[in-house]
MARSE-541900 format. One record per residue (C-alpha): x, y, z. Coordinates in steps of 0.5 Angstrom, whole numbers, plus 2048, in hexadecimal, padded with zeros to 3 digits. Layout:
% MARSE-541900
(node (X; Y; Z))
...
This chain:
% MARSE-541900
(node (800; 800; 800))
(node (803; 807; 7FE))
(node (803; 80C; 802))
(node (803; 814; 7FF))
(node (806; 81A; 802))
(node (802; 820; 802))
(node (807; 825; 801))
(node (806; 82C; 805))
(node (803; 832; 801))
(node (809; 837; 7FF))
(node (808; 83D; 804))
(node (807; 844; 801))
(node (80D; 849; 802))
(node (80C; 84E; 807))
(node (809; 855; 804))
(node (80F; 85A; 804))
(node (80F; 85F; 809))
(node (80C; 866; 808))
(node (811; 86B; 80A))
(node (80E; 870; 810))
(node (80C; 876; 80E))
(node (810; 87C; 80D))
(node (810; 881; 813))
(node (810; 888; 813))
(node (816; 88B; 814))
(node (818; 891; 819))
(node (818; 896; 813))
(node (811; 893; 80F))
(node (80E; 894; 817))
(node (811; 89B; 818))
(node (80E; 89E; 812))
(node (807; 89B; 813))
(node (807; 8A0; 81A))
(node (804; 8A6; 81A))
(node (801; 8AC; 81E))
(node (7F9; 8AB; 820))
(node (7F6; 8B2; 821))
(node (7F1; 8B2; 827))
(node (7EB; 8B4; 821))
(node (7ED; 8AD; 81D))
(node (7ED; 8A9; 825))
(node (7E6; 8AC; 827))
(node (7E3; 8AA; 81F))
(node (7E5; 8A3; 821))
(node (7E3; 8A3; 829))
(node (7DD; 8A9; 828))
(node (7DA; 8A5; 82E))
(node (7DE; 8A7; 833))
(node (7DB; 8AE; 832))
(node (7D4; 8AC; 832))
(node (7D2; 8AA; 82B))
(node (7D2; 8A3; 82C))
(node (7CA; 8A3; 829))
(node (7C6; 8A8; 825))
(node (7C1; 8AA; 82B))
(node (7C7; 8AB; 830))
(node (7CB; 8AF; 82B))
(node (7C5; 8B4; 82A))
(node (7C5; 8B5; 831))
(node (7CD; 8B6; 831))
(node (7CD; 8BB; 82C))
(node (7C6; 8BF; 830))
(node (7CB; 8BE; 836))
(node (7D1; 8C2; 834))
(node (7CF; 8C7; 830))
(node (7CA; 8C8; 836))
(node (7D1; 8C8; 83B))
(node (7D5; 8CD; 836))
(node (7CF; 8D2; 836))
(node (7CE; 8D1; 83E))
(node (7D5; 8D2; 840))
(node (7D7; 8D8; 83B))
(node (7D0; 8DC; 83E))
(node (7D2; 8DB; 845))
(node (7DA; 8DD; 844))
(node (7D8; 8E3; 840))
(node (7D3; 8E4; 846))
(node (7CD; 8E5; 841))
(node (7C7; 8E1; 844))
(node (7C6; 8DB; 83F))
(node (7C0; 8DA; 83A))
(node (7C1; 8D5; 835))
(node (7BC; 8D2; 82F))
(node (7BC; 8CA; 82E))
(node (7BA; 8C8; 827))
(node (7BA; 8C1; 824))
(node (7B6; 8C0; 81D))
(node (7B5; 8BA; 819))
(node (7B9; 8B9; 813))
(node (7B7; 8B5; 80C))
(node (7BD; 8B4; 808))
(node (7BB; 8B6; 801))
(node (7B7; 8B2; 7FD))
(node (7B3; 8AF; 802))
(node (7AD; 8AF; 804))
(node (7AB; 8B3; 80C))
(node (7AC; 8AD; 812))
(node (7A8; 8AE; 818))
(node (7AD; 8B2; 81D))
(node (7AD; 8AB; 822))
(node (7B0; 8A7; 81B))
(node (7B4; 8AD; 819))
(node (7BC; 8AB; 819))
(node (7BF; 8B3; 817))
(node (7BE; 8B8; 81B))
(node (7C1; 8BF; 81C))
(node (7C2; 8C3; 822))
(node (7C2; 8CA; 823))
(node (7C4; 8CC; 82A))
(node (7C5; 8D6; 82B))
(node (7C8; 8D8; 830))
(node (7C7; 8E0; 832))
(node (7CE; 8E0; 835))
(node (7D5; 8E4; 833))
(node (7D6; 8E1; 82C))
(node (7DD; 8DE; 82A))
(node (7E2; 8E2; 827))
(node (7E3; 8E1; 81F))
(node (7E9; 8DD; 81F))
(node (7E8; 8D9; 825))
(node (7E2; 8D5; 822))
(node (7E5; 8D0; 81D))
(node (7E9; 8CD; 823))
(node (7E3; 8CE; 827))
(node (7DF; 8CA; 823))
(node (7E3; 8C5; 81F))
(node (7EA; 8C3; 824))
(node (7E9; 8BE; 829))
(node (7EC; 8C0; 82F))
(node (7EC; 8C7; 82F))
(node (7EA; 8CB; 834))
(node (7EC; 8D0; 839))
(node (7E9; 8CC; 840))
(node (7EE; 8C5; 83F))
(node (7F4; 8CA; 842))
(node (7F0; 8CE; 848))
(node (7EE; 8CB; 84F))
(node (7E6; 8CD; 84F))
(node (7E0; 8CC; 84F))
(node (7DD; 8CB; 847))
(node (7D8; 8C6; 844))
(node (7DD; 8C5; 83E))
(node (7E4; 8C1; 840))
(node (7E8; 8BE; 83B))
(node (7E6; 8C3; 833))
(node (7E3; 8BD; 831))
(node (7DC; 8BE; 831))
(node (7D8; 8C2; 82B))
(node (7DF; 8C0; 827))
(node (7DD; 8B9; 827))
(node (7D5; 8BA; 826))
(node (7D8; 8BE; 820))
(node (7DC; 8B8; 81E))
(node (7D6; 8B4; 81F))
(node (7D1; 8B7; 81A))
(node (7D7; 8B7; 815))
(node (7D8; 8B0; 815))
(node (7D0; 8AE; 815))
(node (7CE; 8B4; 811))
(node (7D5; 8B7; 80D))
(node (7D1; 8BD; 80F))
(node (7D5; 8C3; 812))
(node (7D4; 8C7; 819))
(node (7D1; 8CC; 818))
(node (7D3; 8D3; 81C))
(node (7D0; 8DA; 81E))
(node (7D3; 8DF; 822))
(node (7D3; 8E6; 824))
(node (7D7; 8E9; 82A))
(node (7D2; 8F0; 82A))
(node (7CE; 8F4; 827))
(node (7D2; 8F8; 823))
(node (7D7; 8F2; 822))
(node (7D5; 8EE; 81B))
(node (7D2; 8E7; 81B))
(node (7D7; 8E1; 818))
(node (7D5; 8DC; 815))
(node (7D9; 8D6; 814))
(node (7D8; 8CE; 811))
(node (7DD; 8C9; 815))
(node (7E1; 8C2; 815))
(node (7E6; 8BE; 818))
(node (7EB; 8BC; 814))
(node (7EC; 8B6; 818))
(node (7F3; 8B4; 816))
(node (7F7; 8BB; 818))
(node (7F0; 8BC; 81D))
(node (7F0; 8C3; 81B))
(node (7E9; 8C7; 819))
(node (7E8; 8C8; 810))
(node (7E4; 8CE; 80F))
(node (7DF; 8CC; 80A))
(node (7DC; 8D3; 80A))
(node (7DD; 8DA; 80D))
(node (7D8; 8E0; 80D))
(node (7D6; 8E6; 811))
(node (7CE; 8E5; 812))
(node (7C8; 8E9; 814))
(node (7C6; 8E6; 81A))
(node (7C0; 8E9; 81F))
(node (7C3; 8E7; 824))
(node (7C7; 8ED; 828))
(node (7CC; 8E8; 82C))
(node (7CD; 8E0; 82C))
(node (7CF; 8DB; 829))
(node (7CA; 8D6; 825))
(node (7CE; 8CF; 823))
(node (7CA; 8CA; 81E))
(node (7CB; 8C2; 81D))
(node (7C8; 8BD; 818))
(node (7C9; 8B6; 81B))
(node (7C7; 8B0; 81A))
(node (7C2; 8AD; 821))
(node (7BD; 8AB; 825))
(node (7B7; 8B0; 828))
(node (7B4; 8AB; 82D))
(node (7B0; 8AE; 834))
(node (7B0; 8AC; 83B))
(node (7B6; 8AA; 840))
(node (7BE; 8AC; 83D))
(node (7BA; 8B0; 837))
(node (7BB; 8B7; 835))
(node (7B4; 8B9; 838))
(node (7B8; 8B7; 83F))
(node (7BE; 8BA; 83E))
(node (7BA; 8C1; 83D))
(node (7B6; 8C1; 843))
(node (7BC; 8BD; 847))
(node (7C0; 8C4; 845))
(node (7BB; 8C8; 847))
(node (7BB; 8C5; 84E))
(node (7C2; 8C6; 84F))
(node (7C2; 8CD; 84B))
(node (7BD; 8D1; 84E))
(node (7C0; 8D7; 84C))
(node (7C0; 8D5; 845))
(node (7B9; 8D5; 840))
(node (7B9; 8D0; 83B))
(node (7B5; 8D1; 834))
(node (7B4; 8C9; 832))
(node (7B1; 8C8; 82B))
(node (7B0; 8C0; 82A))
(node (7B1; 8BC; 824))
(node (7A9; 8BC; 825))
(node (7A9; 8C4; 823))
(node (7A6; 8C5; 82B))
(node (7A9; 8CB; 82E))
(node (7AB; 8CA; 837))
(node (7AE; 8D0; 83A))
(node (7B1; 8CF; 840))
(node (7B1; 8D6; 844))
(node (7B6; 8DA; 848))
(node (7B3; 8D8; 851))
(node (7BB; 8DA; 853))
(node (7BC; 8E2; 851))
(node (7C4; 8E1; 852))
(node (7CA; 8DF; 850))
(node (7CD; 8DA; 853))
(node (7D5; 8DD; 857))
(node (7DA; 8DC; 851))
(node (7E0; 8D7; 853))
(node (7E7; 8DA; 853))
(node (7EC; 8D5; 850))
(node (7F1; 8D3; 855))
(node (7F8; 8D0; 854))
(node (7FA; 8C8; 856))
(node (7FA; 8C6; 85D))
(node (801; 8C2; 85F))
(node (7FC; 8BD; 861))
(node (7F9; 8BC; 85B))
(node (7FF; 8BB; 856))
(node (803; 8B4; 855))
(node (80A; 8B3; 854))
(node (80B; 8B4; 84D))
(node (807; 8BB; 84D))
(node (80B; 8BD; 851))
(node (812; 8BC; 84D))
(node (80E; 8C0; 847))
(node (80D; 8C6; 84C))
(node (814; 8C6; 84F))
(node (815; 8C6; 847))
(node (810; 8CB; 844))
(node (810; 8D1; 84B))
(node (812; 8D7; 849))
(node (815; 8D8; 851))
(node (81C; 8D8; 852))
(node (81C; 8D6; 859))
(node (819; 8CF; 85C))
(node (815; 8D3; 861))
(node (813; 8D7; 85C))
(node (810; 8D2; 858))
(node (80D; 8CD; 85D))
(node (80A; 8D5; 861))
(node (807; 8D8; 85A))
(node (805; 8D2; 855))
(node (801; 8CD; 85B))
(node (7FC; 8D0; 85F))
(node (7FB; 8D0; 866))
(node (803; 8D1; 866))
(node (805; 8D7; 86B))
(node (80E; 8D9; 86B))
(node (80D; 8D6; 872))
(node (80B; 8CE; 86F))
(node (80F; 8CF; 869))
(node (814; 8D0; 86E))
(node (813; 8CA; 873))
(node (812; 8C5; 86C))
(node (819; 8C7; 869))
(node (81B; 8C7; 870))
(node (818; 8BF; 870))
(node (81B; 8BD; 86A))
(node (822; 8BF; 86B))
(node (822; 8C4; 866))
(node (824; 8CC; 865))
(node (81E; 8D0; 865))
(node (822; 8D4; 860))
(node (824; 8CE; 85C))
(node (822; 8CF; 854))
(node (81B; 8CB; 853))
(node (81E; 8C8; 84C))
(node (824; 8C5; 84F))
(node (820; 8C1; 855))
(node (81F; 8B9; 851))
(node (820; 8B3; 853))
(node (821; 8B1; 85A))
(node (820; 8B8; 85C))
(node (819; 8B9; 859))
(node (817; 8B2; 85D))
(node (819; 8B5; 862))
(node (816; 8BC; 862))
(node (80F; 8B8; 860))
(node (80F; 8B4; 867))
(node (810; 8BA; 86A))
(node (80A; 8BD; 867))
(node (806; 8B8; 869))
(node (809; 8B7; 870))
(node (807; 8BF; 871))
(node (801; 8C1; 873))
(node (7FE; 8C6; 86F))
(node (7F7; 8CA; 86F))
(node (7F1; 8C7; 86C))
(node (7F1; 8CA; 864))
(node (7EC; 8D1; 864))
(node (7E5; 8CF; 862))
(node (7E4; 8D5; 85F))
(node (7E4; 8D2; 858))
(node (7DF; 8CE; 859))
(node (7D7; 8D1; 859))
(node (7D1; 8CC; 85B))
(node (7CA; 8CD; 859))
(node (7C8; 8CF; 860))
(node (7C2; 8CC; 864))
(node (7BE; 8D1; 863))
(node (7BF; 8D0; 85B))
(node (7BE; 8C8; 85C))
(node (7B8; 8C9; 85F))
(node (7B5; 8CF; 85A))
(node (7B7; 8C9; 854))
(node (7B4; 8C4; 857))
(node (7AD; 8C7; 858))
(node (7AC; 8C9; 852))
(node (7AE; 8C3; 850))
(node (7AB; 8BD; 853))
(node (7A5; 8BC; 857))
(node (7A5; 8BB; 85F))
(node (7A3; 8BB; 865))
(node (7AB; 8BD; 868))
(node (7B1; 8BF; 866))
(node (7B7; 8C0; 869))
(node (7BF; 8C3; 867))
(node (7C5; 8C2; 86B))
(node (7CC; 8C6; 868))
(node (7D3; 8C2; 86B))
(node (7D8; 8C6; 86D))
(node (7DE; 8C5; 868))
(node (7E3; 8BF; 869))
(node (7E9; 8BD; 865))
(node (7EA; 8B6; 860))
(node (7F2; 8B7; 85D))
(node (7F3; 8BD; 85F))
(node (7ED; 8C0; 85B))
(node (7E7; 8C3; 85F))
(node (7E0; 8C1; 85D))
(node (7D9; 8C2; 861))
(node (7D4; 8BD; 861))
(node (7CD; 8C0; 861))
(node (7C6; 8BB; 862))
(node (7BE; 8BD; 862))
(node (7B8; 8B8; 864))
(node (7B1; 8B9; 861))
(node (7AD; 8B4; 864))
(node (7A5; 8B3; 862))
(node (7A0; 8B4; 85D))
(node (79E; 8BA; 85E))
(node (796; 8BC; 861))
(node (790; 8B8; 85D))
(node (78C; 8BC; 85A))
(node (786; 8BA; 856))
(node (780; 8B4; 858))
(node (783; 8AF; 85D))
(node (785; 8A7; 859))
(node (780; 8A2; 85A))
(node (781; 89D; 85E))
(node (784; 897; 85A))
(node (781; 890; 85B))
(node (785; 88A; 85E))
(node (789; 885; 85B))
(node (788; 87E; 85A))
(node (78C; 879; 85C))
(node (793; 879; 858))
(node (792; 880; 855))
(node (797; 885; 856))
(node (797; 88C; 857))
(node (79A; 88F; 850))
(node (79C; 896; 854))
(node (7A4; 894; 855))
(node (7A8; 898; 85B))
(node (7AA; 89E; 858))
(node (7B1; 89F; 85A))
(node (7B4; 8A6; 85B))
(node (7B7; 8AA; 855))
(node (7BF; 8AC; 855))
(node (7C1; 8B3; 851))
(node (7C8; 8B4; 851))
(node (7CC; 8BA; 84F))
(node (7D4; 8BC; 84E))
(node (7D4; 8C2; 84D))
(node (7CD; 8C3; 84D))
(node (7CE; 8C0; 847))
(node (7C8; 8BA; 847))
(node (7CB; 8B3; 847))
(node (7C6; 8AE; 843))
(node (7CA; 8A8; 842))
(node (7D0; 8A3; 846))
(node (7CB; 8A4; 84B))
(node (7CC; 89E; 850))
(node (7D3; 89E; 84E))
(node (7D4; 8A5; 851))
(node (7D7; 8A6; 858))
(node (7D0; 8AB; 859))
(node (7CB; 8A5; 858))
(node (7CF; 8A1; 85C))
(node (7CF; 8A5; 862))
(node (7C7; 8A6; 861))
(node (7C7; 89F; 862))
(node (7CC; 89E; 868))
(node (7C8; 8A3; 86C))
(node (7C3; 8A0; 871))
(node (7BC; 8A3; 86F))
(node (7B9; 89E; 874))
(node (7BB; 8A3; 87A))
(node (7B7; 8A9; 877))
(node (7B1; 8A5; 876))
(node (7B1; 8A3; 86F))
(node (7B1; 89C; 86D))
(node (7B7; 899; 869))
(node (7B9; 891; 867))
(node (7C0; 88F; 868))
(node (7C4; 892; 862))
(node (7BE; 896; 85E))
(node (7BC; 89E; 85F))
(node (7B7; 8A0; 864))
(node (7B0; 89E; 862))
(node (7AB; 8A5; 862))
(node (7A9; 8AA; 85E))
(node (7B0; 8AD; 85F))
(node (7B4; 8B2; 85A))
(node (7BC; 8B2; 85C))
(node (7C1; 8B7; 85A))
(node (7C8; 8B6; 85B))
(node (7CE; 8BC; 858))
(node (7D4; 8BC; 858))
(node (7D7; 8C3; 857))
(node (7E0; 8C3; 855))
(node (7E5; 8C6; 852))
(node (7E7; 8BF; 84E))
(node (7E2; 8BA; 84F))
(node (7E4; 8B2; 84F))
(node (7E0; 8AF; 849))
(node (7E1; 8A8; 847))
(node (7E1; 8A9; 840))
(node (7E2; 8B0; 83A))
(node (7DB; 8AF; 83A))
(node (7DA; 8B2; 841))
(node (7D4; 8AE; 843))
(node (7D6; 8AB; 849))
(node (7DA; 8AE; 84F))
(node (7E0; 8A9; 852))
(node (7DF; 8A6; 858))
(node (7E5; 8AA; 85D))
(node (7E3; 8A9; 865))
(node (7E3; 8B0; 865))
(node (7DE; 8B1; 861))
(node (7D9; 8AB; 864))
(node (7DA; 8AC; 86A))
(node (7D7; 8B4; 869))
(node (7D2; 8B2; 865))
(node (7CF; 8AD; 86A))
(node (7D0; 8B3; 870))
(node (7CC; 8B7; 86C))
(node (7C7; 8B1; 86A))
(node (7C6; 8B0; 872))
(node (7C6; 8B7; 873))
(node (7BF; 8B7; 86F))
(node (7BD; 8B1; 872))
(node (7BC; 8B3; 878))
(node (7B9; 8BA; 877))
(node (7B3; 8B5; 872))
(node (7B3; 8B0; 878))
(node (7B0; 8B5; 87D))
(node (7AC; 8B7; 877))
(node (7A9; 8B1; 877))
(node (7A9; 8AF; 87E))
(node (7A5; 8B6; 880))
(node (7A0; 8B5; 87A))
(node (79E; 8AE; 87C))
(node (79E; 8AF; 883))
(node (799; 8B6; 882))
(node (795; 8B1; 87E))
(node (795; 8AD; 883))
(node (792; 8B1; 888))
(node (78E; 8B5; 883))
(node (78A; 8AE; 883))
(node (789; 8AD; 88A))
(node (786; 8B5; 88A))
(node (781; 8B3; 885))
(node (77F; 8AE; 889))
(node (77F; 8B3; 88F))
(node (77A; 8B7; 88B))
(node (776; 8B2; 889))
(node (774; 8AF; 890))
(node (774; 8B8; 892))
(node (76C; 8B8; 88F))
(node (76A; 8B2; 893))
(node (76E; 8B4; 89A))
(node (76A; 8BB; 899))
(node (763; 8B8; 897))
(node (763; 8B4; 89C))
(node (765; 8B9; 8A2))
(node (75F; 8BD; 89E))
(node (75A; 8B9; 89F))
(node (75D; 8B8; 8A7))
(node (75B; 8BF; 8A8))
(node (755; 8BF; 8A4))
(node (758; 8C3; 8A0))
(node (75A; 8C8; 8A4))
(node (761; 8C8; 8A2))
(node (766; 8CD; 89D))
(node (767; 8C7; 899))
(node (76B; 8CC; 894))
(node (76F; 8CE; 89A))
(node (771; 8C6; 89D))
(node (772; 8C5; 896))
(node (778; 8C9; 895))
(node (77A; 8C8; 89B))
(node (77B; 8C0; 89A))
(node (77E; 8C2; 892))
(node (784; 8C7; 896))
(node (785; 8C1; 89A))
(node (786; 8BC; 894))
(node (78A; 8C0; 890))
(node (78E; 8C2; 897))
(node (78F; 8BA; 898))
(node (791; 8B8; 890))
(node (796; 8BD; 890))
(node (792; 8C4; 88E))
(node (795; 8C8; 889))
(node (79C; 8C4; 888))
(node (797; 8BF; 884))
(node (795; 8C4; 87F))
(node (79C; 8C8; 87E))
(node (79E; 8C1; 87D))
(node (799; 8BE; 879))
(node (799; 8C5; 875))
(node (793; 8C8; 878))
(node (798; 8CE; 87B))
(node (79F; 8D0; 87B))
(node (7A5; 8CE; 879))
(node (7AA; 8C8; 878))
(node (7AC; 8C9; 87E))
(node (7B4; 8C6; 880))
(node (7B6; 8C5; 879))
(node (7BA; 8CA; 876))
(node (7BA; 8CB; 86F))
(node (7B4; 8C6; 86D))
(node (7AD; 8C8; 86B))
(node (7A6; 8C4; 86C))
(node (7A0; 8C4; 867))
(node (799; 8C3; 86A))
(node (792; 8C3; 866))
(node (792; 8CA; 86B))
(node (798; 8CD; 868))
(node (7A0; 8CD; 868))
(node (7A5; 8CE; 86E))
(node (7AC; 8CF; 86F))
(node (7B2; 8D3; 86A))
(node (7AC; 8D4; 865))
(node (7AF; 8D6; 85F))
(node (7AC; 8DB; 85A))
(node (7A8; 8D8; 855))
(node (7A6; 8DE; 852))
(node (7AA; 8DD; 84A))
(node (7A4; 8D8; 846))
(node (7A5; 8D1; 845))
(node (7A7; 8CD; 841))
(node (7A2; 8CC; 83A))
(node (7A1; 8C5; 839))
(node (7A0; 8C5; 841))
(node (798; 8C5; 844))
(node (797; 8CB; 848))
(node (793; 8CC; 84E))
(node (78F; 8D2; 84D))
(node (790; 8D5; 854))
(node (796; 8D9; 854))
(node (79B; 8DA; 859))
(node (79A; 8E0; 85F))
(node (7A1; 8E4; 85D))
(node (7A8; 8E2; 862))
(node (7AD; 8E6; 862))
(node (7B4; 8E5; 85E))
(node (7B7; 8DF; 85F))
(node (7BD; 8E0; 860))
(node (7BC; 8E3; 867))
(node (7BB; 8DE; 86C))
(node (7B5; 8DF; 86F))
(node (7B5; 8E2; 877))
(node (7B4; 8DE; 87C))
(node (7AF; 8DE; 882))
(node (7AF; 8DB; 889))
(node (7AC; 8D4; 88A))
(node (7A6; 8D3; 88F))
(node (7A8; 8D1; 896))
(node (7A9; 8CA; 895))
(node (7A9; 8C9; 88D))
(node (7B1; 8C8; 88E))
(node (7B5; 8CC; 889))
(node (7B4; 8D2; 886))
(node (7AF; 8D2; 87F))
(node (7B0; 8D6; 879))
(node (7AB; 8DB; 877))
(node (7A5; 8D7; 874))
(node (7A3; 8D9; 86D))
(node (79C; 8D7; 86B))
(node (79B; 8D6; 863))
(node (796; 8D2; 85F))
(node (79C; 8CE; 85A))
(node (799; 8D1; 854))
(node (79D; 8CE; 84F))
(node (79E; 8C6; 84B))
(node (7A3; 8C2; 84D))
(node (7A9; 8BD; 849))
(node (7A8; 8B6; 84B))
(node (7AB; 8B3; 84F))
């Protein structure tokens, strides 16, 4: 039997290799590098400045153009008026959307301030990160010279539409007309047209964007940051045309400017090591001592001296010779100085008294409080936290609600827990986006509202029918991002917005723990009164009917008012008096208004119902009202009551 070998198959030579790839050498990598502008970045990276979406770069467009305007009128020192004007566009060719489908829009925003001077106007308008506020310590709604450059870029990249300019510096000055854009590889302004304009305006600047967005209501919409400005701005009356082609004037209630802040220089506690090496190399001093007295503040000769002294340094060393080891050591010494808190003077608050006047025009309620911090220092720049209440829903008017039938077994309730709204300012400047990751929201949630009497889940706001401002006032705000919508979290900064926060607290704890106890009594004194006629018709018909029945009557009534807390019940449940025990605050009844009432007598806004019984006249609101003596045993002193019907329609809340 033959046996037949199979023979293995021949295997296939192996493939050859491919050769790696190429890399570039250091020549072929060093000509691809380049210099990026600012414009080219932010044209690819438009969201960190608030254009991430079509509805919220509408809203920052209005915002800068609207800051640009407040802060020129306020350091001109004219009180600012200013015209908002958003329209629906239809690009040519086709046909008219509704204003809610509507994709292009173009805003107008008129201010009747200084105006801009002719040559600066291009570089104001298409140069980002250009400005006069980046450089000088105090207060200014604009920091970095980004903003209304960047909307106008904007508008270039979704409309390749220029930024239109008007401005006149006065009445027999002429009017410049100007149609700009950035270059966005040099970021330098290209001037499409220039011109001299008659223009009815005497003085002011009128600016007008085409930008592709979104017209939407409600929360974080325009329409809100309007009337959030309002309430932080009471100073200021806003002209506001809708897309809708409604007109809502939003009236002057505070008749004065607010105190101009002064720019201040550095405070040495303020300044990192490297700055320090940049002034030491850029002082116009030819002494140390010189130098640290005149470019910090808070830097008498004496400090000067016990610093050089600490660092082991001449005082009369050349500033520019100071490096190395030598600069550390001046450093250390400056931080191991004590040296006096910076000067407060470049920072101007609103007040509490303009807080209270904002939020009662505003929005509707039943209590309204305002508490201003004395200023305090986060890295060495000084900043003032102020915060306010408004607290209810103000006096029911109109026929009583029925009475709801029950629910069946199973069915829940559809009204869900209304939860307190928070408005943050910086700068008086609304914050409407980045809520929860803004330090001002987290100290809101940090602060126990459950001891003033308000009820609040672990980790959530307070629940009620409660509107919160919280405003921080500096001269150089820590924002998370360019697009200035949160506030950095420092302790500093938390820990005095929630002393604020508890300040108000507390002020609305007594409020409403008088107010419940009033009823309370005011409860057992109609009982009382129920049982009077019985008591008095039986000792009549004892005495068969020889009896001043009227006079007994009276008698038992003083007695009831007498042992349910007599005329504290009606001042507290608002029949009388005042708010009596909390400073800056006032309370609204259907009776009338007490407290640091503020005058009202400018008219509200058009798209806001009125109520046709107008205010009694109050006296300007800048003067604080005089105060008179409490009654015995009512505590502290109260401030003058002033009685008014609220004659005027109310923003909601």
């Amino acid at each position: 039997m033959n046996k037949t070998t199979l023979k293995p198959e021949p295997t296939p030579p192996p493939a050859p290799k491919k050769a790696p790839p190429k890399g570039l050498s250091a020549v072929e990598m060093g000509a691809k590098q380049r210099e990026i502008s600012v414009s080219e970045f932010f044209t690819k990276n438009r969201h960190l400045l608030g254009f991430d979406s079509p509805r919220k770069a509408l809203l920052t467009c209005v915002k800068e153009a609207v800051d640009n305007a407040l802060d020129a009128c306020e350091e001109a020192g004219i009180l600012p008026e200013v015209d908002v004007k958003i329209e629906a566009v239809t690009p040519e060719g086709q046909a008219p959307v509704a204003v809610a489908q509507a994709n292009r829009f173009r805003v107008t925003v008129v201010d009747y301030g200084p105006g801009i001077v002719r040559e600066h106007i291009p570089r104001i308008f298409a140069k980002l990160l250009y400005g006069s506020k980046f450089h000088r310590l105090r207060m200014s709604r604009g920091q970095q010279g980004i903003g209304i450059s960047a909307a106008g870029m904007y508008g270039q990249l979704t409309t390749g539409k220029p930024v239109q300019i008007i401005s006149r510096t006065g009445e027999k000055n002429p009017a410049h007309y100007f149609e700009v854009q950035i270059n966005t590889k040099t970021n330098e302004p290209r001037i499409l047209e220039k011109k001299q304009i008659e223009w009815e305006n005497h003085r002011g600047t009128q600016v007008t964007i085409e930008m592709e967005g979104r017209y939407q209501k409600g929360r974080a919409s325009v329409d809100e940051y309007i009337e959030l400005t309002a309430i932080a701005n009471p100073h200021v009356k806003i002209v506001y045309v809708t897309p809708e082609g409604e007109t809502r004037v939003y009236p002057r209630t505070f008749h004065v400017l607010p105190t101009p802040p002064r720019e201040i220089k550095p405070h040495p506690y303020g300044i990192e090591f490297g700055i320090l090496l940049k002034m030491l190399h850029d002082t116009k001093s030819h002494w140390l001592s010189g130098f640290l007295s005149s470019d910090f503040s808070r830097v008498s000769p004496r400090v000067a001296e016990e610093i050089c002294t600490t660092a082991g340094l001449s005082p009369k060393s050349k500033p520019r010779n100071i490096m190395g080891q030598d600069a550390e050591k001046l450093y250390k010494a400056i931080q191991a100085t004590k040296i006096m808190a910076p000067p407060t003077n470049c920072i101007s608050p609103i007040g509490e008294k303009a807080i209270l006047t904002g939020l009662y025009k505003q929005i509707k309620g039943d209590f309204y409080t305002a508490v201003t911090r004395p200023p305090a220092v986060y890295r060495g720049n000084p900043f003032v936290i102020e915060a306010g209440i408004a607290f209810g829903k103000g006096p029911q008017v109109g026929t009583p609600e029925q009475k709801k039938a029950p629910l069946a077994e199973g069915e829940g309730s559809d009204k869900e827990v209304e939860l307190a709204r928070v408005i943050r300012y910086a700068n008086r400047v609304p914050l409407l986006y980045q809520q929860s990751a803004c330090a001002t929201f987290q100290a809101v949630l940090e602060t126990a509202w459950r001891n003033y009497g308000i009820s609040q889940s672990r980790g959530a706001l307070p629940a009620g029918p409660m509107v919160i401002f919280v405003h921080m006032a500096s001269v150089w705000v820590p924002f998370t991002s360019e697009s200035k919508e949160a506030i950095a979290d420092y302790d500093e900064i938390r820990k005095e917005i929630k002393l604020a926060m508890q300040e108000c607290g507390r002020r609305l704890g007594v409020f409403l723990k008088r107010k419940e106890h009033a009823k309370s009594e005011f409860h057992r004194r109609n009982i009382f009164e129920l049982y009077i006629e019985e008591v008095v018709e039986a000792c009549k018909r004892l005495k068969g009917g020889r009896l001043a029945a009227e006079k007994l009557k009276s008698q038992l009534l003083k007695i009831a008012m007498k042992k349910t807390g007599g005329e504290k019940t009606d001042e507290i449940l608002g029949k009388k008096g005042g708010p009596e025990g909390l400073p800056d605050s006032i309370i609204v009844t259907a009776d009338g208004v007490e407290g640091d009432v503020p005058d009202m007598s400018g008219e509200a806004p058009v798209a806001a119902p009125a109520v046709p019984e107008a205010p009694a006249p109050v006296e300007a609101v800048q003067e604080p009202e005089p105060k008179k003596p409490a009654k015995k045993g009512a505590g502290k002193p109260a401030k003058k009551a002033v009685k008014t019907k609220r004659g005027r329609g109310h923003g909601k809340k």
